[in-house]
C-alpha positions as CSV (number, residue, x, y, z in Angstrom):
1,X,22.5,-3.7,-14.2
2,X,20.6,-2.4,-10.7
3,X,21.2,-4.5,-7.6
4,X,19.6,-4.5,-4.7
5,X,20.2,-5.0,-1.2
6,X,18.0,-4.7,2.3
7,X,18.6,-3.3,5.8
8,X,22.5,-2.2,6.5
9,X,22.1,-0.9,9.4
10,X,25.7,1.0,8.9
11,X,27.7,-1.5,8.7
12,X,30.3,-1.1,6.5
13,X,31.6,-4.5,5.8
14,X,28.7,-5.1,3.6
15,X,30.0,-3.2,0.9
16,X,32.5,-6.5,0.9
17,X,30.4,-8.8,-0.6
18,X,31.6,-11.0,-3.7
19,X,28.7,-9.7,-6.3
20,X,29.8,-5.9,-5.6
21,X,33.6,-5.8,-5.9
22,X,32.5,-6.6,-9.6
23,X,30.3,-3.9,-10.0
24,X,31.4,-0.9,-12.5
25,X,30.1,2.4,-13.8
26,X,27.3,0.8,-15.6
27,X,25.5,-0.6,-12.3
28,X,23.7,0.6,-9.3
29,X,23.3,-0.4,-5.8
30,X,19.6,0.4,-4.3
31,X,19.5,-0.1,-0.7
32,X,15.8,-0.6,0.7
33,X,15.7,0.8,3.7
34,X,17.5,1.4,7.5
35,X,20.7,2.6,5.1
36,X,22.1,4.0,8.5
37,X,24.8,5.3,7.6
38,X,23.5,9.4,8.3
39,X,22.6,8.8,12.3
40,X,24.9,10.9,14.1
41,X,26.7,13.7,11.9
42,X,30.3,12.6,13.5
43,X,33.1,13.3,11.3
44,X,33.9,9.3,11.5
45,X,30.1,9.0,10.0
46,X,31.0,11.9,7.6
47,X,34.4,9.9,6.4
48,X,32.3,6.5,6.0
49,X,29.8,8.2,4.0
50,X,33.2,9.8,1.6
51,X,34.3,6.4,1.5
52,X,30.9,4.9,0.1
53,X,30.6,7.5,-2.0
54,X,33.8,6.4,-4.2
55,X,32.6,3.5,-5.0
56,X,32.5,3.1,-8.9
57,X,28.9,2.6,-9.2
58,X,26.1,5.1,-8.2
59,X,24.6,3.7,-4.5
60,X,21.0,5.0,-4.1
61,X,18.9,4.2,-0.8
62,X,15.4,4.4,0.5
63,X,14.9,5.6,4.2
64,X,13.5,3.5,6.4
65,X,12.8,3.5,10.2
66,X,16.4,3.9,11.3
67,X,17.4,6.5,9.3
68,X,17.7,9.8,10.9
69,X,15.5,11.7,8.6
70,X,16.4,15.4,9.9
71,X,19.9,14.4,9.0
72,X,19.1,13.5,6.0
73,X,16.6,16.3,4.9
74,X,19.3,18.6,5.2
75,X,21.2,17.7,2.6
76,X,20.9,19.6,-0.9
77,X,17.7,17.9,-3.0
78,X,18.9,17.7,-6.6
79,X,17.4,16.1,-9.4
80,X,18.6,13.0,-10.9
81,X,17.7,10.9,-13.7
82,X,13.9,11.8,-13.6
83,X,13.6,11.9,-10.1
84,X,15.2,14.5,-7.2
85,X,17.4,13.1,-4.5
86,X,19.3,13.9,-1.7
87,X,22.8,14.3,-3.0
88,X,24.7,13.3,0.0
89,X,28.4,12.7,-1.6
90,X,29.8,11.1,-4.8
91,X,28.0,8.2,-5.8
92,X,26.1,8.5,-2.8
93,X,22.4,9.2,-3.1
94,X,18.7,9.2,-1.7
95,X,16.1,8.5,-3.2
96,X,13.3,10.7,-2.3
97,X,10.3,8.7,-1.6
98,X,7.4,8.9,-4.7
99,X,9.9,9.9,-7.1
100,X,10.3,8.1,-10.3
101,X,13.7,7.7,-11.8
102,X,15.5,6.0,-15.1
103,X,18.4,3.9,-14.1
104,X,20.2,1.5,-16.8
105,X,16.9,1.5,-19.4
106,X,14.9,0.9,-16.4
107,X,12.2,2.7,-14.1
108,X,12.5,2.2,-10.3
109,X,9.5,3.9,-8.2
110,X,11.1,4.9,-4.8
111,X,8.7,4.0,-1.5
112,X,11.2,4.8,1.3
113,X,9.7,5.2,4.7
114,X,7.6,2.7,7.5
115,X,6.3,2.6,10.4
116,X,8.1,1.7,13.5
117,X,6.2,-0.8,15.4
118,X,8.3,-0.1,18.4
119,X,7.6,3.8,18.5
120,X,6.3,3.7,21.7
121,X,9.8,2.8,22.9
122,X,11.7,5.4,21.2
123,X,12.0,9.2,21.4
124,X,11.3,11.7,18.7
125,X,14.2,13.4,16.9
126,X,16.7,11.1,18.7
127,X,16.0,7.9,17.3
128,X,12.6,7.9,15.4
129,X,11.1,10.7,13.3
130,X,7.5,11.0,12.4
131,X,8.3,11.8,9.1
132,X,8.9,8.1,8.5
133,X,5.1,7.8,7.7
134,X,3.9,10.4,4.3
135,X,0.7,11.9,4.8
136,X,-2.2,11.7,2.6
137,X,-1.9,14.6,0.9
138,X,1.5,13.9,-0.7
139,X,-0.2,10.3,-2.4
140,X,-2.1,12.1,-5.6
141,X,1.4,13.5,-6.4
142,X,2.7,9.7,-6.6
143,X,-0.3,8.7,-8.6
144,X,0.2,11.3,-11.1
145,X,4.1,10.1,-11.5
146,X,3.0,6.5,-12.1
147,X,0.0,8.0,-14.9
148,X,2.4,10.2,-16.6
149,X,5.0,6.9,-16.7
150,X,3.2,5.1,-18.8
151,X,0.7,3.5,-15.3
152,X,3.4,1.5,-14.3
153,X,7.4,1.2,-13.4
154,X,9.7,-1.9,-14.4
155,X,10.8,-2.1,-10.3
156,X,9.6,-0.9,-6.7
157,X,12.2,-0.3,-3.7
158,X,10.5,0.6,-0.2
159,X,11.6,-0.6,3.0
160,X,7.5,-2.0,4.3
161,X,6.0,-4.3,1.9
162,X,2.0,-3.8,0.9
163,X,-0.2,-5.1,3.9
164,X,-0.9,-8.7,2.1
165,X,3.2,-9.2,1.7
166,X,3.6,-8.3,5.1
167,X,0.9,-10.4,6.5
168,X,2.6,-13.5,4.1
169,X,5.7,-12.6,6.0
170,X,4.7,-12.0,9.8
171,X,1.8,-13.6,10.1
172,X,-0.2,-10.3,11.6
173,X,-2.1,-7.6,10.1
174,X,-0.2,-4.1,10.1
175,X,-1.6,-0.8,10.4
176,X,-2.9,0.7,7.6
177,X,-1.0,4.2,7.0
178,X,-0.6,6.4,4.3
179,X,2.1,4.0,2.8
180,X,0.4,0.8,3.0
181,X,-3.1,2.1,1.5
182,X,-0.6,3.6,-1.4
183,X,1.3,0.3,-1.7
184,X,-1.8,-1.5,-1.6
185,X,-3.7,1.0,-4.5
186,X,-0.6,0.7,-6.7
187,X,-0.7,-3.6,-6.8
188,X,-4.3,-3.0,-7.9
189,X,-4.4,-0.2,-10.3
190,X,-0.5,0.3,-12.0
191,X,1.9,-2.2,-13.3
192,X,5.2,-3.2,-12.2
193,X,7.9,-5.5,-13.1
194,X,9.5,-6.7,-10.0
195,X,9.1,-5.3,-5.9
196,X,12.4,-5.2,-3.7
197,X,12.2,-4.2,0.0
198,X,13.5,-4.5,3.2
199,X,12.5,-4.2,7.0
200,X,11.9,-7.7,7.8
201,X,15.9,-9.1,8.1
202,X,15.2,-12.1,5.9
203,X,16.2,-13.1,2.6
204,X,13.4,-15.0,0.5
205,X,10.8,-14.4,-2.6
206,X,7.0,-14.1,-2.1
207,X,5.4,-15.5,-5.2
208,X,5.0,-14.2,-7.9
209,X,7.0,-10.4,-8.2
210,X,8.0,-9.7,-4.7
211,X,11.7,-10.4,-2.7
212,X,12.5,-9.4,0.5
213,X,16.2,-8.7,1.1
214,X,18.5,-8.8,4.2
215,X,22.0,-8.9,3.1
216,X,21.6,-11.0,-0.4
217,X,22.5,-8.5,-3.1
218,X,20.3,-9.6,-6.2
219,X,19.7,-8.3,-9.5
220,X,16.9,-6.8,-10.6
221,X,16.7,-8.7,-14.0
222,X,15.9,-12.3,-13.1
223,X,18.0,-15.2,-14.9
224,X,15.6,-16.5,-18.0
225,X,15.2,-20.0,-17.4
226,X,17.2,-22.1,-20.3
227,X,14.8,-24.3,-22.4
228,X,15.5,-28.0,-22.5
């Protein structure tokens, strides 16, 4: 079964929770967003990023706005199960962002990326990276994946939510970006079973397919209510 999981934020003791010292070969781990675990290159960062990798199931991530991205573009892009990724060791992967990929029966749309609503604080290619944002030209690519899947995917994983989640959850009106008029297109146009992401450090569901994730680790397949 896929899991997923929000904002890490490189902290390794979340790896400790209950739900994924049973997980096995035949599960995944997605992480949506601000994985930040590939910040600083150290070797201690380098050994952490060994150790995640041994885990027994495959753990996949989406970048999100604390994620150095130069980091993590220069590992080698491979592709896997339908999609390409960043291999970056083991069971350790990234999910490029727009790929489409096949995991346990499932399809899982990857939407990494966001935009940092404190850029104006931070400096470029120390601690934010423009490349958090996609630019237009990249979005008939995605549309094409979703067409040729069928015009639809089973689950989501970004790190933002669409501009009407993320109004439901802040209670302001975000920037529209390249993302967010994407994100927004796909909930009116394609299909989808189920929409995990990050960003926002809270753990509840927005009615009727979306959950935001801190660190709750939840399945993707949701429990079918037993009929009295």
């Amino acid at each position: 079964m896929i899991y997923f999981t929000g904002d890490m934020h490189g902290d390794k003791s979340r790896f400790g929770a209950w739900k994924l010292r049973w997980l096995g070969e035949k599960d995944a781990l997605v992480v949506c967003g601000d994985f930040g675990f590939l910040w600083n290159g150290s070797p201690e960062e380098t050994e952490t990023l060994r150790w995640i990798g041994k885990r027994r199931y495959p753990v996949l991530f989406v970048e999100g706005t604390h994620d150095n991205l130069d980091l993590l573009d220069s590992y080698p892009v491979e592709e896997w199960n339908g999609g390409l990724t960043h291999r970056i060791t083991g069971n350790l992967r990234h999910l490029i962002r727009g790929q489409i990929f096949s995991i346990q029966g499932k399809t899982l749309l990857a939407l990494g990326g966001g935009e940092s609503r404190d850029a104006a604080f931070r400096k470029a290619g120390e601690n934010w990276w423009p490349q958090e944002l996609p630019a237009y030209e990249e979005l008939p690519d995605w549309t094409r994946r979703l067409e040729e899947a069928g015009g639809g995917v089973d689950y989501v994983a970004s790190h933002q939510a669409p501009t009407n989640v993320d109004s439901c959850i802040t209670g302001t009106v975000c920037e529209v970006t390249a993302l967010t008029a994407f994100m927004d297109r796909l909930q009116q146009k394609f299909r989808f079973g189920r929409w995990f992401f990050g960003s926002y450090h809270q753990n509840r569901i927005v009615p009727p397919k979306y959950c935001c994730l801190f660190d709750k680790v939840v399945p993707g397949e949701q429990k079918k209510k037993r009929r009295r």
